[in-house]
LOSETOR-965123 format. One record per residue (C-alpha): residue number from 1; x, y, z. Coordinates in nm, 3 decimals. Layout:
! residues N
+-----+---------+---------+---------+
|  nr |      px |      py |      pz |
+-----+---------+---------+---------+
| NUM |       X |       Y |       Z |
...
+-----+---------+---------+---------+
This chain:
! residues 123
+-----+---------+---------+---------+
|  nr |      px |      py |      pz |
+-----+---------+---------+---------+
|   1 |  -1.090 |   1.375 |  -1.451 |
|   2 |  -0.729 |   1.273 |  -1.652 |
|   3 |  -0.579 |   1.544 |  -1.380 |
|   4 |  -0.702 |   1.378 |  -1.114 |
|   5 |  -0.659 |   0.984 |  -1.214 |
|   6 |  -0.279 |   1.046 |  -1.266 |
|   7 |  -0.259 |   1.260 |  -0.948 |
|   8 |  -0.433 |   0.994 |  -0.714 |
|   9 |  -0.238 |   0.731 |  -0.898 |
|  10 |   0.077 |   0.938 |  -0.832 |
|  11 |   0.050 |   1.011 |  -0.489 |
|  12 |  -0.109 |   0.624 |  -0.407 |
|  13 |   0.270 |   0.488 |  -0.542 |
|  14 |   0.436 |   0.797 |  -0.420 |
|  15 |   0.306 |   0.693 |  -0.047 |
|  16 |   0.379 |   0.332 |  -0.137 |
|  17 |   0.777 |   0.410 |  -0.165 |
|  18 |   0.759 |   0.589 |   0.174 |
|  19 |   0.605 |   0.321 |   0.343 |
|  20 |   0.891 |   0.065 |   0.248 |
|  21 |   1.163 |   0.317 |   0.314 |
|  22 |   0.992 |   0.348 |   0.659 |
|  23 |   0.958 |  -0.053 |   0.723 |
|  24 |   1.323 |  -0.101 |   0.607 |
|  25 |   1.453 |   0.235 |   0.816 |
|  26 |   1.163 |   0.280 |   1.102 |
|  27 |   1.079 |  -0.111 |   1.137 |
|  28 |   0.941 |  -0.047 |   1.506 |
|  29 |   0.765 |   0.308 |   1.408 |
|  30 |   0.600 |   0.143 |   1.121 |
|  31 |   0.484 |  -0.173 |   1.241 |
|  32 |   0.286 |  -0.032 |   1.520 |
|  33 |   0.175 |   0.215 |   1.272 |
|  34 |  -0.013 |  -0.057 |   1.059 |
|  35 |  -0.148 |  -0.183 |   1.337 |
|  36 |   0.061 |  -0.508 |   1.463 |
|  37 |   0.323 |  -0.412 |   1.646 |
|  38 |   0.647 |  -0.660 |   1.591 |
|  39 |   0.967 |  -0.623 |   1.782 |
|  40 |   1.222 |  -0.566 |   1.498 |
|  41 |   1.490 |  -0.719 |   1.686 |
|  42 |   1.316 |  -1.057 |   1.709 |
|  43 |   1.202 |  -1.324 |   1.452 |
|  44 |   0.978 |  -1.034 |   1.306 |
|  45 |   1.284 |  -0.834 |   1.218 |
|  46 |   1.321 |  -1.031 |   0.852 |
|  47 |   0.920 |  -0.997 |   0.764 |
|  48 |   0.920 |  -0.635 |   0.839 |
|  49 |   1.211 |  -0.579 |   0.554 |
|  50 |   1.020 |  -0.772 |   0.338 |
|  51 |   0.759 |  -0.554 |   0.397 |
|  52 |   0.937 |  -0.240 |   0.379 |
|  53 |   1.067 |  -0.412 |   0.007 |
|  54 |   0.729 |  -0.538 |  -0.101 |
|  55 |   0.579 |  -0.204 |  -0.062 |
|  56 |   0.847 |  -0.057 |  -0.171 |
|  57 |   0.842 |  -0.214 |  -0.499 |
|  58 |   0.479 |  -0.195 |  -0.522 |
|  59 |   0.542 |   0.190 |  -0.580 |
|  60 |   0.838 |   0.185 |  -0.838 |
|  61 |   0.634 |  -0.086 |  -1.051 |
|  62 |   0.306 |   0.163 |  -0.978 |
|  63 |   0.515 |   0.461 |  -1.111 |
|  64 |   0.720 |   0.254 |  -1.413 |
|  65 |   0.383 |   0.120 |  -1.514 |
|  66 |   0.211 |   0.491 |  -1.530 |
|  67 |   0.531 |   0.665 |  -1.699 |
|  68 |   0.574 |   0.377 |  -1.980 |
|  69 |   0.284 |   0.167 |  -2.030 |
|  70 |  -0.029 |   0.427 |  -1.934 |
|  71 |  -0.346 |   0.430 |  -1.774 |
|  72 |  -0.507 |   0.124 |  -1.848 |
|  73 |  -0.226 |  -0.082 |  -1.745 |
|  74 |  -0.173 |   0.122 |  -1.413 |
|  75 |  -0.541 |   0.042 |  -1.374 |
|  76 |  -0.558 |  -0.329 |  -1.364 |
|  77 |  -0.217 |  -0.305 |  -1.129 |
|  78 |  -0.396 |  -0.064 |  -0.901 |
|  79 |  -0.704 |  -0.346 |  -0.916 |
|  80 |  -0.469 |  -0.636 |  -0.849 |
|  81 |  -0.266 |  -0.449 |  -0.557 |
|  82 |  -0.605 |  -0.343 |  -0.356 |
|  83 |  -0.613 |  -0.699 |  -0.242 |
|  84 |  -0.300 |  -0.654 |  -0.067 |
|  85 |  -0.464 |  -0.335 |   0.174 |
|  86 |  -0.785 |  -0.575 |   0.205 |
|  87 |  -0.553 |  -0.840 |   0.332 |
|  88 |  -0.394 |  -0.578 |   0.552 |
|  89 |  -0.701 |  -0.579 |   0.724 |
|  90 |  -0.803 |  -0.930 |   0.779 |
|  91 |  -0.422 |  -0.966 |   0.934 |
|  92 |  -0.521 |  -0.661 |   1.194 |
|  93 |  -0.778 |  -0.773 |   1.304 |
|  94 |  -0.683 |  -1.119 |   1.311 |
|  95 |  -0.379 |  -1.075 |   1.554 |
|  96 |  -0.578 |  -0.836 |   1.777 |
|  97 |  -0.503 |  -0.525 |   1.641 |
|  98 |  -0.760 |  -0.258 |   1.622 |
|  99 |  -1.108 |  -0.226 |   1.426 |
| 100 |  -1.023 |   0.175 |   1.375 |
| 101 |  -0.685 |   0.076 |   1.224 |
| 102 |  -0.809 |  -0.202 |   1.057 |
| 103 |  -1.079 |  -0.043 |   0.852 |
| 104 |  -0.998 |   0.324 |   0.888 |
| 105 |  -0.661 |   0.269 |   0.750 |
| 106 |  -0.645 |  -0.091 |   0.568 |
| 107 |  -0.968 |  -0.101 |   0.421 |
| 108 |  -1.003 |   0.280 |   0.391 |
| 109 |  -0.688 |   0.261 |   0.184 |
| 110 |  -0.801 |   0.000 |  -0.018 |
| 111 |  -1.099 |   0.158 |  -0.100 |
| 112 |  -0.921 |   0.484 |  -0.228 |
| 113 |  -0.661 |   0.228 |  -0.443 |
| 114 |  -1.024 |   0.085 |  -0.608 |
| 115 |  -1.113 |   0.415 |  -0.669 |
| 116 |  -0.772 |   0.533 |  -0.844 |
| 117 |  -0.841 |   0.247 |  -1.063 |
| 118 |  -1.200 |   0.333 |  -1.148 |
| 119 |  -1.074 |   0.675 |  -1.249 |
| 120 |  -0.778 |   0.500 |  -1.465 |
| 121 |  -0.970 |   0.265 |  -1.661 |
| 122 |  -1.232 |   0.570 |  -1.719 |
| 123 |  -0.926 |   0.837 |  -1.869 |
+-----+---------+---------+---------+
C-alpha cells in the first residue's frame, strides 16, 4: 500500500505541474479543456496565468511536502487541495459548461486526490 500512496501522490502533483505549464503555455488548449472556454487574448488572459501558476505551485508544494516533510503532511495537503477540484466543478457547471466535464473530470479528480490522501494518512 506505501508503493502505491507515494505513486498516486506522485503522479497527482506530477499532473498538477503539467497543468500550469499548459495554462501559462496552451492558455486557449487548456481552458476549453477544463471545461470553460476563455479567450486568452481578452480580460481572461490574466486569470488563466494565474491558473496555470496556482496549479502549478500546487504540484511543487505537493512534491516538496512528500520529499521533506512525509506522508502525513502530504496527506492533510492532498485533503485541503481536493476542495479546489470540487470547486472546479461548481464553476463548470455554473458558467454552462458540461455535466460530463464537470463531474467526470472535476469531481472525478477530486475524488482520486481524497483517495491519495486516505492512502497517505494510512502508510
Amino acid at each position: 500500500m506505501t508503493v502505491t500512496a507515494y505513486t498516486l501522490a506522485v503522479v497527482l502533483n506530477v499532473f498538477c505541474l503539467f497543468l500550469g505549464y499548459r495554462f501559462l503555455f496552451q492558455p486557449a488548449a487548456a481552458a476549453a479543456g477544463y471545461g470553460a472556454p476563455a479567450d486568452p487574448a481578452g480580460d481572461a488572459g490574466a486569470y488563466l496565468t494565474i491558473k496555470g501558476l496556482r496549479d502549478g505551485t500546487f504540484g511543487v508544494v505537493g512534491l516538496v511536502l512528500l520529499a521533506f516533510a512525509g506522508a502525513t503532511a502530504e496527506a492533510w495537503f492532498l485533503l485541503a487541495v481536493a476542495l479546489v477540484p470540487l470547486g472546479d466543478t461548481l464553476i463548470v457547471l455554473r458558467h454552462g459548461g458540461a455535466r460530463a466535464v464537470a463531474f467526470g473530470i472535476h469531481f472525478a479528480t477530486a475524488v482520486v486526490v481524497l483517495i491519495g490522501a486516505a492512502l497517505l494518512f494510512a502508510v
